[in-house]
NUTIPA-172851 format. One record per residue (C-alpha): x, y, z; residue in three letters. Coordinates in steps of 0.5 Angstrom, whole numbers. Each point is the difference from the previous one (the first is absolute). Layout:
N
@east X&north Y&up Z&residu Ala
...
//
This chain:
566
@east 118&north 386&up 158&residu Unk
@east 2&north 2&up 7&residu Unk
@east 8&north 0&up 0&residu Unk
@east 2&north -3&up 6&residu Unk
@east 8&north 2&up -1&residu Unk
@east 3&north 7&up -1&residu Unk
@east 6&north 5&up 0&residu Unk
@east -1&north 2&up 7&residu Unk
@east 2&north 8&up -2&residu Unk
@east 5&north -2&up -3&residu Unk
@east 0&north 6&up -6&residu Unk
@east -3&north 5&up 5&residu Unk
@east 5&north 0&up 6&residu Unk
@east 7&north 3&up -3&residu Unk
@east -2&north -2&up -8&residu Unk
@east 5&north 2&up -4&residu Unk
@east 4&north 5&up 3&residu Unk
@east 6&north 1&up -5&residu Unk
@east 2&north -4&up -6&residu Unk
@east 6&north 0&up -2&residu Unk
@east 5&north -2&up -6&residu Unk
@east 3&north -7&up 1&residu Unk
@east 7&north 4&up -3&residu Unk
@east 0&north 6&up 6&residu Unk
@east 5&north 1&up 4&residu Unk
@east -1&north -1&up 7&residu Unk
@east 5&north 1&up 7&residu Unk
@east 7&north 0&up 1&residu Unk
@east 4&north -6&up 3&residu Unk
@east 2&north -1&up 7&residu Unk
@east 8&north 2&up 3&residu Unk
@east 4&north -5&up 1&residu Unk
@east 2&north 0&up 7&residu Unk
@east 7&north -2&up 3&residu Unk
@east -1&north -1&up 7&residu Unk
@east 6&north -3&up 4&residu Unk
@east 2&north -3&up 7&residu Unk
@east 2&north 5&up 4&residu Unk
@east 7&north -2&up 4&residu Unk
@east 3&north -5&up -5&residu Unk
@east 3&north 0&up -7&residu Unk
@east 4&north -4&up -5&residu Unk
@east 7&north 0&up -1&residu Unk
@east 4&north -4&up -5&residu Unk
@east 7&north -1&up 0&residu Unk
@east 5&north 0&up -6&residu Unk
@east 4&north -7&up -1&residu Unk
@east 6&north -1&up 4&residu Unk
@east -1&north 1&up 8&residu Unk
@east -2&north -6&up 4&residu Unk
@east -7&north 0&up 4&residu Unk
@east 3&north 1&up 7&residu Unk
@east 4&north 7&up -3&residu Unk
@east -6&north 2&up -4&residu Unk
@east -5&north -2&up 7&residu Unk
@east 5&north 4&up 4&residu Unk
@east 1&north 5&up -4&residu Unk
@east -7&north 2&up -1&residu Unk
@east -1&north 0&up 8&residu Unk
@east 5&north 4&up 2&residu Unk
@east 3&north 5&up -5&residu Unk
@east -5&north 1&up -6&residu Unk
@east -5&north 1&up 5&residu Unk
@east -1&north 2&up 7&residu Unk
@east 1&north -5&up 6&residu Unk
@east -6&north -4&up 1&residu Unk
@east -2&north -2&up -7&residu Unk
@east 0&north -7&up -2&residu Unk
@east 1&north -3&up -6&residu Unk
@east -4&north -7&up -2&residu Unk
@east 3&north -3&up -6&residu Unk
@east -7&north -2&up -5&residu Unk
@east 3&north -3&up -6&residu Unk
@east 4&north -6&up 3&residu Unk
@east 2&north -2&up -7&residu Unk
@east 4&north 7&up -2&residu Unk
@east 5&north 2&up 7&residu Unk
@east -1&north 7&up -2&residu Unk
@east -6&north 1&up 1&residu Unk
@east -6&north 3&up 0&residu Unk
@east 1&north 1&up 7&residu Unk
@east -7&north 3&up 4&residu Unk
@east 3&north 5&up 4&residu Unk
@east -4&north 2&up 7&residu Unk
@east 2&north 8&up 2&residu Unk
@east -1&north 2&up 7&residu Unk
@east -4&north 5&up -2&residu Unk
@east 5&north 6&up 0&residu Unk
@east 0&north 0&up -7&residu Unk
@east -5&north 1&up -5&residu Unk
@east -1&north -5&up -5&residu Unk
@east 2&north 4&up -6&residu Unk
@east 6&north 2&up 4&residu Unk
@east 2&north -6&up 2&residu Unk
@east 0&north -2&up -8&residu Unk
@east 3&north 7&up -2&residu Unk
@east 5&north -3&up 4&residu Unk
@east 1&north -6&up -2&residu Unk
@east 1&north 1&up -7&residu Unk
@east 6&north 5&up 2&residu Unk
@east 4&north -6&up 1&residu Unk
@east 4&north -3&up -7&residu Unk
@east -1&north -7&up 3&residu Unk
@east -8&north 0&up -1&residu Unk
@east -3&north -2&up -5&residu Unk
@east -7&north 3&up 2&residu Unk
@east -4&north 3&up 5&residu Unk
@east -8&north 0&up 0&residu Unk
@east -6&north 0&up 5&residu Unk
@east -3&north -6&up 3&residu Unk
@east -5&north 1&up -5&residu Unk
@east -8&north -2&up 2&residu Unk
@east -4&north -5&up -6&residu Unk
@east -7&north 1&up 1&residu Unk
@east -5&north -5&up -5&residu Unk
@east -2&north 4&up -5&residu Unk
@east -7&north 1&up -2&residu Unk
@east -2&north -1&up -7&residu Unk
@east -2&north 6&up -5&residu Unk
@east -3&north -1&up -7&residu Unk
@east 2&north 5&up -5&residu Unk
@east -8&north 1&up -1&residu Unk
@east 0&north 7&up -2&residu Unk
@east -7&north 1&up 4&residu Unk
@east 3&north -5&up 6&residu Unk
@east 0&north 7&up 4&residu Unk
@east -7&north 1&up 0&residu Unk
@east -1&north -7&up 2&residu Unk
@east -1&north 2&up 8&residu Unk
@east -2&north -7&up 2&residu Unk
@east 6&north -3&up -2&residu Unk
@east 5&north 5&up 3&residu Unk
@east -3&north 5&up 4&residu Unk
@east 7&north 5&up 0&residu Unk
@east -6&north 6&up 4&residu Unk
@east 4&north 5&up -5&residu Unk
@east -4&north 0&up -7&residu Unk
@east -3&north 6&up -1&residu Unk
@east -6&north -4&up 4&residu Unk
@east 2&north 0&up 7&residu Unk
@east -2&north -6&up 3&residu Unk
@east 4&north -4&up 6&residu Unk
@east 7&north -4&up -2&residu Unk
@east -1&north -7&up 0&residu Unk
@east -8&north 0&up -1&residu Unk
@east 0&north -6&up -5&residu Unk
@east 2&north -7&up -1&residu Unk
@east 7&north 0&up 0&residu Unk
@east 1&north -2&up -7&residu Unk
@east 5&north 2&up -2&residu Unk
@east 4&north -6&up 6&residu Unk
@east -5&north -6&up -1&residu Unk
@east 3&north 2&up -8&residu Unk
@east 8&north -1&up 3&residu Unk
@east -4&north -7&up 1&residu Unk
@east -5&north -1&up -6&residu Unk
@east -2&north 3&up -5&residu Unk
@east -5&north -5&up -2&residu Unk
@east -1&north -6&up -4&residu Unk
@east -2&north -1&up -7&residu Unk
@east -3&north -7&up 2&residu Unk
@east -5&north 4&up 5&residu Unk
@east -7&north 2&up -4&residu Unk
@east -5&north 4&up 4&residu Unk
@east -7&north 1&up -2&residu Unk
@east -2&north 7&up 0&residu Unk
@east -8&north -1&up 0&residu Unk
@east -2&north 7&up -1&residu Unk
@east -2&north 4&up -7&residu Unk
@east 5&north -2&up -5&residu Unk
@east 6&north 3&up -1&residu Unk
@east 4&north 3&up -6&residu Unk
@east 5&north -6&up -1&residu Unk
@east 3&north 4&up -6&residu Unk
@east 4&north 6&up 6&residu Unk
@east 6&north 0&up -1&residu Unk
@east 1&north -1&up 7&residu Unk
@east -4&north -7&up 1&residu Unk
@east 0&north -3&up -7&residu Unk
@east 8&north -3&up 2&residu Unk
@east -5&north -4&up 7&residu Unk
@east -6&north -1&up -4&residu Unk
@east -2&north -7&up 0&residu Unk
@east 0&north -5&up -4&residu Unk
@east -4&north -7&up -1&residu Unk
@east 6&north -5&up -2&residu Unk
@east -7&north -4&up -2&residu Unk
@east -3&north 4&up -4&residu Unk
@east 3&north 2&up -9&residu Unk
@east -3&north 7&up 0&residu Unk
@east -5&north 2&up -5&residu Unk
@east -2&north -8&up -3&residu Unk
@east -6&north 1&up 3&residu Unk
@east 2&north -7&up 3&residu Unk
@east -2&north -1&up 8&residu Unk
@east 7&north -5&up -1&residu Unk
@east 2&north 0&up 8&residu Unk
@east -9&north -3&up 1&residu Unk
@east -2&north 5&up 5&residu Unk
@east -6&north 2&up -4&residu Unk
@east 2&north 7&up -1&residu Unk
@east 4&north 1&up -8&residu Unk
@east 5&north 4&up 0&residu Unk
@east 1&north 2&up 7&residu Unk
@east 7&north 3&up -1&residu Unk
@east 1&north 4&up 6&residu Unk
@east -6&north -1&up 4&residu Unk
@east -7&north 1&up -2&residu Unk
@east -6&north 5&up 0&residu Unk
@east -6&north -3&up 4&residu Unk
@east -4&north 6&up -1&residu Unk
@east 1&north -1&up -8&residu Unk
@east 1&north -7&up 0&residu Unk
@east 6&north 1&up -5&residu Unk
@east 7&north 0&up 1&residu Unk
@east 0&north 9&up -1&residu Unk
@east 3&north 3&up 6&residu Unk
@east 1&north 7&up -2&residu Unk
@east -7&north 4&up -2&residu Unk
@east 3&north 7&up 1&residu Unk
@east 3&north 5&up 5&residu Unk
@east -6&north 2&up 3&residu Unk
@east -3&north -7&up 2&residu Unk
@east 6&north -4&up 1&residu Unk
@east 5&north 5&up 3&residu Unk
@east -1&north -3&up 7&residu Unk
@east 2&north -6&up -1&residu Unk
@east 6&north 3&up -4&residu Unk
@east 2&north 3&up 6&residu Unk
@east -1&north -5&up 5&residu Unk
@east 4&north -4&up -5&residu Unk
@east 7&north 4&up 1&residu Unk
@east 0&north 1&up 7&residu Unk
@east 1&north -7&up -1&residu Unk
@east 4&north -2&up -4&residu Unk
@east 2&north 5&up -5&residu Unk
@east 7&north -1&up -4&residu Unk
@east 6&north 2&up 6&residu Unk
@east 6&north 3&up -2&residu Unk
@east -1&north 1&up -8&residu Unk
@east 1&north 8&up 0&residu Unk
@east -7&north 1&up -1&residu Unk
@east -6&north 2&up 4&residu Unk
@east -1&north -3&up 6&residu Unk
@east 2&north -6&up 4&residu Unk
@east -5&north -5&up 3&residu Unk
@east 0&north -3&up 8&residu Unk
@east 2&north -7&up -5&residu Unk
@east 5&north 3&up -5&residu Unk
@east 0&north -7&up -4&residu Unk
@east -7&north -4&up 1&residu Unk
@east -5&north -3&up -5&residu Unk
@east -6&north 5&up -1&residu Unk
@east -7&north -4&up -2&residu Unk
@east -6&north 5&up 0&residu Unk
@east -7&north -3&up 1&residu Unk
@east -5&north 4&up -1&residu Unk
@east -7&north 0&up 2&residu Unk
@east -1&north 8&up 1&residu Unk
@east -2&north 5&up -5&residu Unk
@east -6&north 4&up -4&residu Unk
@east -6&north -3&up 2&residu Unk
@east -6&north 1&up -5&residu Unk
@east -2&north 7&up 6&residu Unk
@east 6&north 3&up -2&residu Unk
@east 3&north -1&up 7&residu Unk
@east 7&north -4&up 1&residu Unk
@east -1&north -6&up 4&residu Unk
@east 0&north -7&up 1&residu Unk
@east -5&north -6&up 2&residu Unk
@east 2&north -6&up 6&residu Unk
@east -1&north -4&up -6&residu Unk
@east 5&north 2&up -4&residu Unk
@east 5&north 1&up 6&residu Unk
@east -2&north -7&up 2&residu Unk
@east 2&north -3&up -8&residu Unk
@east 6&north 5&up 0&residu Unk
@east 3&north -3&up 7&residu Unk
@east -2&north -7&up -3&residu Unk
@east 4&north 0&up -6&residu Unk
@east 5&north 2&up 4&residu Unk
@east 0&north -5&up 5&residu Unk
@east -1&north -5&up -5&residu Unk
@east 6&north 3&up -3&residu Unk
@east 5&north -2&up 6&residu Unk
@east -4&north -6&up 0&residu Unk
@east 3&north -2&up -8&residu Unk
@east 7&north 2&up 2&residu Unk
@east 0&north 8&up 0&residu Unk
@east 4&north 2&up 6&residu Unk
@east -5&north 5&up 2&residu Unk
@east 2&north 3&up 7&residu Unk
@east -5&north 6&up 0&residu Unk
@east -7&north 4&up -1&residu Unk
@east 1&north 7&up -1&residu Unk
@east -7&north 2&up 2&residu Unk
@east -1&north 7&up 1&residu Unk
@east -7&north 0&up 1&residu Unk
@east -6&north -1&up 5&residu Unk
@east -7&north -2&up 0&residu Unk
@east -7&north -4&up 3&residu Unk
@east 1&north -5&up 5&residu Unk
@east -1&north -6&up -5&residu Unk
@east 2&north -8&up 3&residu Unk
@east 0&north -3&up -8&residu Unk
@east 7&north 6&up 1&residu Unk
@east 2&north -2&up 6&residu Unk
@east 1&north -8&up -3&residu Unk
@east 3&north 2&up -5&residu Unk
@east 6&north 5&up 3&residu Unk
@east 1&north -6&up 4&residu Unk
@east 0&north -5&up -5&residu Unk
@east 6&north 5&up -3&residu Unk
@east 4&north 0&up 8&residu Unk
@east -1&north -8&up -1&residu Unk
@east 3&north 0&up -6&residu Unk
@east 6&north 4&up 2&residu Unk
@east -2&north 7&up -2&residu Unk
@east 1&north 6&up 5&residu Unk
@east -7&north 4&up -1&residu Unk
@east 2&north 8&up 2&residu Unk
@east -5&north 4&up 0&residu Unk
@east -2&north 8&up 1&residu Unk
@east -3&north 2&up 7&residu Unk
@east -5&north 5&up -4&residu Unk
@east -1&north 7&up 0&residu Unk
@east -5&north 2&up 4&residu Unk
@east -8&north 1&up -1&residu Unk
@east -3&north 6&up -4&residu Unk
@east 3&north 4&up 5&residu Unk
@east 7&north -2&up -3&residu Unk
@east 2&north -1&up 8&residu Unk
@east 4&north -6&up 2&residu Unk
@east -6&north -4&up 3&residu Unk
@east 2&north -6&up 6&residu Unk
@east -1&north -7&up -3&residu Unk
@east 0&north -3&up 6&residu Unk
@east -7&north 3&up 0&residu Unk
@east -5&north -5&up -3&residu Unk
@east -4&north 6&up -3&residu Unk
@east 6&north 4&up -4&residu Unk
@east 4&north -7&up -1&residu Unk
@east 2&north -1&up -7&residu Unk
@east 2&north -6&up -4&residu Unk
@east 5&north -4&up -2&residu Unk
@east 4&north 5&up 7&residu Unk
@east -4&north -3&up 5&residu Unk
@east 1&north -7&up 0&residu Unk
@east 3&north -2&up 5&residu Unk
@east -1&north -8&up -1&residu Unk
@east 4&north -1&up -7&residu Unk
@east 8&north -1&up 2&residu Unk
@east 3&north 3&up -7&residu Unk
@east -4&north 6&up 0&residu Unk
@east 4&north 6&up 2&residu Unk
@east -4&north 7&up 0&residu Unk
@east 4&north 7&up -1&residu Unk
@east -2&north 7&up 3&residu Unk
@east 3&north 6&up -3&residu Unk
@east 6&north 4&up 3&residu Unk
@east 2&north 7&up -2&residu Unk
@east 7&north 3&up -1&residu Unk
@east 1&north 2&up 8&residu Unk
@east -3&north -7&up 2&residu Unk
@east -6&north 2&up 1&residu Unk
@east -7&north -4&up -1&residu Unk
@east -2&north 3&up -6&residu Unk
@east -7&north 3&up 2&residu Unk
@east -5&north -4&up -6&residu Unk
@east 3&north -5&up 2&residu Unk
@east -3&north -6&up 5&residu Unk
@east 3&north -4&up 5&residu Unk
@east -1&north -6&up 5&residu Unk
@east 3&north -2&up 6&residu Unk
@east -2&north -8&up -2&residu Unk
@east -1&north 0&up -7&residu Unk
@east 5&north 6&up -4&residu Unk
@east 7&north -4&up 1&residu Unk
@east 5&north 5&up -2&residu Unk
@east 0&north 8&up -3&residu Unk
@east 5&north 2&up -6&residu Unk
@east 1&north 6&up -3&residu Unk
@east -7&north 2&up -4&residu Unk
@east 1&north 8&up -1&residu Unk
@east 2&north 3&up -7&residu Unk
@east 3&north -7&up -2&residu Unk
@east 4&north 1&up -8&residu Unk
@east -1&north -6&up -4&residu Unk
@east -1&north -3&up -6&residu Unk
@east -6&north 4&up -5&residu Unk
@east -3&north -2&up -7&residu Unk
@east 4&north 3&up -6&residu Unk
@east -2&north 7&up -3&residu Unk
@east 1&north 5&up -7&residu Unk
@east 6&north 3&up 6&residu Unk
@east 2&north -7&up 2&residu Unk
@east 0&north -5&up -5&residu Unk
@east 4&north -6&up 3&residu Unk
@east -5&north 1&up 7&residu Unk
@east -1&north 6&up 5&residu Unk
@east 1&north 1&up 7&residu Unk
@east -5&north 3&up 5&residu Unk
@east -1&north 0&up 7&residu Unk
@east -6&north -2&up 4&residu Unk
@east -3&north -1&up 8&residu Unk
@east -3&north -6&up 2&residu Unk
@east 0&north -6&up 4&residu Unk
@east 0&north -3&up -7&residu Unk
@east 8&north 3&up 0&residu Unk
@east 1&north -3&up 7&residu Unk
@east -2&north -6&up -2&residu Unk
@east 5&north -2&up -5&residu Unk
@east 6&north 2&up 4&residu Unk
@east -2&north -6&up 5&residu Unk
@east -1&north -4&up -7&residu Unk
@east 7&north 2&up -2&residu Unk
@east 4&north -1&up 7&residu Unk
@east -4&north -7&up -1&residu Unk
@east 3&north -1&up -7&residu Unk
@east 7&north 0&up 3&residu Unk
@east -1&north -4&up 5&residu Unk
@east -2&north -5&up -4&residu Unk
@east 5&north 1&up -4&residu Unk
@east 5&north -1&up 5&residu Unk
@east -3&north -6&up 3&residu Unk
@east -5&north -3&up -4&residu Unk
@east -2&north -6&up 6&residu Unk
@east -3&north 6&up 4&residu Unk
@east -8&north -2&up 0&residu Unk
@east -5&north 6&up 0&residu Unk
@east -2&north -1&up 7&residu Unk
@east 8&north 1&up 2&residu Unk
@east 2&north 6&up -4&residu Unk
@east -7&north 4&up 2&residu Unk
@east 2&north -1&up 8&residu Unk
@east 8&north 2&up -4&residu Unk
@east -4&north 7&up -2&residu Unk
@east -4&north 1&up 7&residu Unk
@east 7&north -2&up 5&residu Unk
@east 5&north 3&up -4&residu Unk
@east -4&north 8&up -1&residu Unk
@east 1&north 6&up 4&residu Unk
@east -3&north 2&up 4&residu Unk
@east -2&north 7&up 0&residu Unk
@east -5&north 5&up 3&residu Unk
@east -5&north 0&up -5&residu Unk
@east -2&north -6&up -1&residu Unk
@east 1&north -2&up 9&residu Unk
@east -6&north -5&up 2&residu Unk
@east -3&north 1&up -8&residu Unk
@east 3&north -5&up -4&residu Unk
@east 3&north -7&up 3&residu Unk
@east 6&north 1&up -1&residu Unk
@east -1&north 8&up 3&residu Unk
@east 5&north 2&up -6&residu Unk
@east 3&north 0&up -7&residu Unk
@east 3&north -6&up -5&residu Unk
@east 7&north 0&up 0&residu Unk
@east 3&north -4&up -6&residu Unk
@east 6&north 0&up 3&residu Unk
@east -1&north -3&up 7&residu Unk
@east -5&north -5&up -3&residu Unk
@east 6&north -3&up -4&residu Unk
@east 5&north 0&up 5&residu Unk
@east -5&north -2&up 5&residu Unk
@east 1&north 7&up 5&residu Unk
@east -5&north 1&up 5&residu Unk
@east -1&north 8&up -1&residu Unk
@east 6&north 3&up 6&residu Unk
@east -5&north 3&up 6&residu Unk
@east 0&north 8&up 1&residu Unk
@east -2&north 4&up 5&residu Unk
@east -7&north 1&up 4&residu Unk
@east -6&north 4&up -4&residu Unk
@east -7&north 1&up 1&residu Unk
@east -4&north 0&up -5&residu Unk
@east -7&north 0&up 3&residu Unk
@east -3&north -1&up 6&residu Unk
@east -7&north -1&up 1&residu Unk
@east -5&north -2&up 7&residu Unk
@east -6&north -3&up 2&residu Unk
@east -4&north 2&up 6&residu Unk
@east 6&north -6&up 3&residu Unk
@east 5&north -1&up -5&residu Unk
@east 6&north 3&up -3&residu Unk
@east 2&north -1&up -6&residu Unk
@east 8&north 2&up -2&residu Unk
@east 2&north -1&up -8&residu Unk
@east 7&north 1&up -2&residu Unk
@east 7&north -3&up -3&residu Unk
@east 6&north -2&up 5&residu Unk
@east -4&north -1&up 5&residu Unk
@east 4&north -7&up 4&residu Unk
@east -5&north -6&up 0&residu Unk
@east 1&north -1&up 8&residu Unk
@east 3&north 5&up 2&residu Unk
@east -5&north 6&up -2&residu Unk
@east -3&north 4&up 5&residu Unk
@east -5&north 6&up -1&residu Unk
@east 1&north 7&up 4&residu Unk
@east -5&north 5&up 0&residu Unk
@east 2&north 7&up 2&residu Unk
@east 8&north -3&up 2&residu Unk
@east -3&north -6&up 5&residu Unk
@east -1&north -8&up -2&residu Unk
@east -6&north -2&up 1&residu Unk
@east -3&north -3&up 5&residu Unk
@east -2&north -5&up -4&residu Unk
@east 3&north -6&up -4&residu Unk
@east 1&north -1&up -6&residu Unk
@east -3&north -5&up -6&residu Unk
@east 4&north -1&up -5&residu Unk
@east -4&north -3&up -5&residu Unk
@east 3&north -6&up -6&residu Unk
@east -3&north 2&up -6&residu Unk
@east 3&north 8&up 1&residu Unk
@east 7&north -4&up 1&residu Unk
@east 5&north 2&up -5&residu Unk
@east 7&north -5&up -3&residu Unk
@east 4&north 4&up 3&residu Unk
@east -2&north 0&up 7&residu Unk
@east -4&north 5&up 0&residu Unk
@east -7&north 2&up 0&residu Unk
@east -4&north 5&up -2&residu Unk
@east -7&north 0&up 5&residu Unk
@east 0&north 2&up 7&residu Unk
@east -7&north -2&up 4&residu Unk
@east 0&north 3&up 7&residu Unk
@east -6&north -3&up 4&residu Unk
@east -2&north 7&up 5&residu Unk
@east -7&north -2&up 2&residu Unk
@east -4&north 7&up 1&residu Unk
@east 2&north 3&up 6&residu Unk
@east 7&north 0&up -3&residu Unk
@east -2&north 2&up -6&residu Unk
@east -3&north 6&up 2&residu Unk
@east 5&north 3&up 4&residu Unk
@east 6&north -2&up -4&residu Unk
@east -3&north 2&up -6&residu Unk
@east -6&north 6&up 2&residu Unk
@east -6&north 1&up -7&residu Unk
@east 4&north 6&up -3&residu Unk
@east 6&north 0&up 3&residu Unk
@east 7&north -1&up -4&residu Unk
@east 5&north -5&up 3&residu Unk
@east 6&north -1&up -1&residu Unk
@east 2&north -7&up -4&residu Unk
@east 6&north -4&up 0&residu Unk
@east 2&north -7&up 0&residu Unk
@east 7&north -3&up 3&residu Unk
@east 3&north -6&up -1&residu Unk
@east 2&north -2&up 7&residu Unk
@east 6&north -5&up -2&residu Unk
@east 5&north 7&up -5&residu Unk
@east -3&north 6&up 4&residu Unk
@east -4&north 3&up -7&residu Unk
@east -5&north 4&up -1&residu Unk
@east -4&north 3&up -4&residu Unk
@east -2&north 7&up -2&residu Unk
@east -6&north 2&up 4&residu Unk
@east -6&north 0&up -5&residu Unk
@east -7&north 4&up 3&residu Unk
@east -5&north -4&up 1&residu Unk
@east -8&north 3&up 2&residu Unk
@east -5&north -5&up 2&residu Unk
@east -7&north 3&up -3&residu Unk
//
């Protein structure tokens, strides 16, 4: 039987690079920083003095002439006072000598208070680069190359009323770290052989096999170890002192598989069977289940009969995140926008609750394997050497951990933000949080003109609704035609950029087209319509220019980038 579906390199890009103990230790935890505002402090009087002896005192003798004192606690007279120094005095000086004096009370900093970012005490939360990206793990990486969890934690941590399927292989339900968010059917008695809720499946507990036809989610490590991954990334228990933390710490996990050993030999699934699967869990949602999202970190043939169905399951109200793929054979990154490398779910471009996810490393760079598409992939997401969940083993009896590469471990990154947002907000349709993920994502240069959203997911400024803050200008490519010059980057101001070559505008106007446009009034892609005779004298076959962009209304520039038209 041909498969039509298969784990696009999902075991040959990155496979299991560590394993690790679910009891290790790992990391330390952050300084507290006590910052405070440079010319002020706090001063509070004993009992006994009135507020203009108090004021006067504070103005004229306790400090130097020319600092003012405000009263900030109208109930009490004595303070605390803001005192403004006029800068002749250190603030440490300034309270040094306040505390001199018998009559005060207390002396301190105007303290600043910043929100704080919620940290898990997940003893593998370190390694967890997608979530908090410090640049200073022993990994390298760049600060702030994640989905900023750990704010969208200060918000939400997830709902338990969530449920997302994960359509994939099956998962060990019995980890430690997903056991606590397994799903459970709240129609169905477990083991009485009874189909009680009537949905023509009997016992289907925690989801069901599509593959087997029978309610085993789990049939070892080496079959059902994706999936078990895919699943933690998710939503494995947050904050319970063991192993990891999902992107969701408290969601409901319902495996359905439909991926496993085939009679051949080879693990894969047919469209048949992804189709069944999303079904039941599109008639789930329709029974009652608050499903809110698919996991499906998979990729295959351009079927219509998964198309309806995948759109059928967006009807009912479920997001539908899937991965962008891996590459063809050569395991490089193929462009999806080309009809002749494009993979399927990621390419449509027609279902509205369908979200597709390339895959970043932790410097934010596109990760070579995997593909993109300016009009089909919408967000990228850390997909690089990603630790998660992994089946039990004789060293790890309760659930192992192991990390993987892959636009599969992008993928549930989205998922999990996906989570989140449905738990703070359960009214938002598919189609509403899908454009949330693409306005709200960050820019960044790896991804310029080469998914929609030309950046990263970001949890954070998805739930609060932030459009990403607008950086400097930067290249990132250029390229020509005989006529046309074509200039991509990040920060480039829609309406005000101007591409220079050599350190001169172009003689030329410049097109700004709709679909580069970016939320926070930027766009990613520059067309420069030279003709030939232009062309060939500003850019000569085989000679390097100079390329930069300036953004007319703030003077910025970017970096030169070197540019050789063959």
């Amino acid at each position: 039987m041909k498969k039509l579906l298969s784990l696009t390199v999902i075991f040959a890009i990155g496979c299991v690079a560590v394993i690790f103990s679910p009891r290790s230790r790992a990391g330390g935890w952050r300084e507290l920083r006590w910052d405070y505002v440079n010319g002020q402090i706090l001063v509070k009087i004993k009992p006994g003095g009135g507020v203009n002896s108090e004021r006067d005192y504070l103005s004229d003798k306790q400090l130097p002439p020319g600092t003012r004192a405000e009263l900030i606690a109208s109930a009490d007279t004595g303070g605390p006072f803001l005192v403004q120094l006029d800068g002749k005095l250190s603030v440490e000086e300034a309270v040094e000598m306040a505390e001199r004096d018998p009559r005060v009370e207390y002396a301190e900093p105007n303290y600043i208070c910043r929100l704080e970012e919620t940290v898990p005490n997940d003893v593998l939360f370190s390694v967890e680069w997608g979530l908090l990206n410090t640049g200073k793990d022993g990994f390298g990486g760049k600060a702030g190359a994640d989905i900023s969890a750990t704010k969208a934690w200060d918000i939400t941590t997830g709902s338990d009323n969530v449920v997302v399927a994960v359509v994939d292989t099956g998962a060990d339900l019995s980890h430690e770290d997903l056991n606590p968010n397994r799903w459970i059917n709240p129609g169905e008695v477990p083991g009485n052989g009874v189909d009680d809720d009537g949905n023509g499946l009997v016992d289907d507990v925690n989801g069901w096999n599509f593959l087997a036809n029978n309610n085993n989610l789990f049939e070892s490590a080496s079959v059902d170890s994706h999936g078990t991954h895919v699943a933690g990334t998710v939503g494995a228990a947050g904050n319970n002192g063991t192993g990891i933390s999902g992107v969701a710490w408290r969601v409901k996990l319902m495996p359905v598989k439909f991926i496993g050993r085939q009679p051949d030999g080879v693990i894969n699934g047919s469209t048949a069977d992804a189709i069944k699967a999303i079904n039941y869990v599109t008639q789930m949602r329709r029974r009652g289940v608050d499903i809110r999202a698919i996991n499906a970190s998979w990729s295959g043939g351009r079927s219509k009969a998964l198309h309806k169905a995948i759109a059928d399951a967006g009807g009912a109200g479920i997001v539908f995140v899937c991965a962008a793929g891996n590459g063809g054979s050569d395991s490089r990154g193929d462009d999806l926008d080309n009809p002749e490398t494009a993979d399927f779910p990621a390419a449509w471009t027609d279902i509205p609750s369908l979200i597709s996810v390339a895959a970043l490393d932790r410097s934010d760079a596109l990760a070579g394997f995997s593909n993109f598409g300016h009009r089909t992939v919408a967000v990228g997401a850390p997909g690089v050497s990603i630790i998660s969940t992994f089946p039990a083993n004789a060293g790890a009896p309760n659930g192992a951990y192991a990390q993987l590469s892959g636009t599969s471990m992008a993928t549930p990154h989205v998922t999990g933000i996906v989570a989140l947002l449905s738990s703070a907000d359960p009214s938002l349709t598919p189609a509403q949080i899908n454009k949330l993920l693409i306005e709200t994502a960050v820019p960044i240069p790896s991804l310029a003109s080469k998914v929609i959203s030309s950046g990263r997911a970001n949890a954070y400024n998805a739930l609060t609704k932030t459009f990403a803050q607008r950086a400097s200008p930067v290249v990132t490519a250029v390229s020509a035609t005989k006529t046309v010059l074509i200039v991509d980057g990040v920060g480039f101001l829609n309406g005000s950029a101007v591409i220079e070559a050599n350190g001169e505008i172009l003689p030329v106007s410049i097109k700004y087209r709709p679909s580069f446009a970016l939320s926070n009034g930027t766009i990613s892609r520059l067309v420069a319509k030279l003709g030939k005779p232009r062309m060939k004298s500003l850019f000569p076959i085989g000679v390097s220019a100079a390329v930069t962009v300036l953004n007319l209304s703030t003077l910025e520039r970017s970096a030169s980038f070197t540019f050789v038209r063959r």
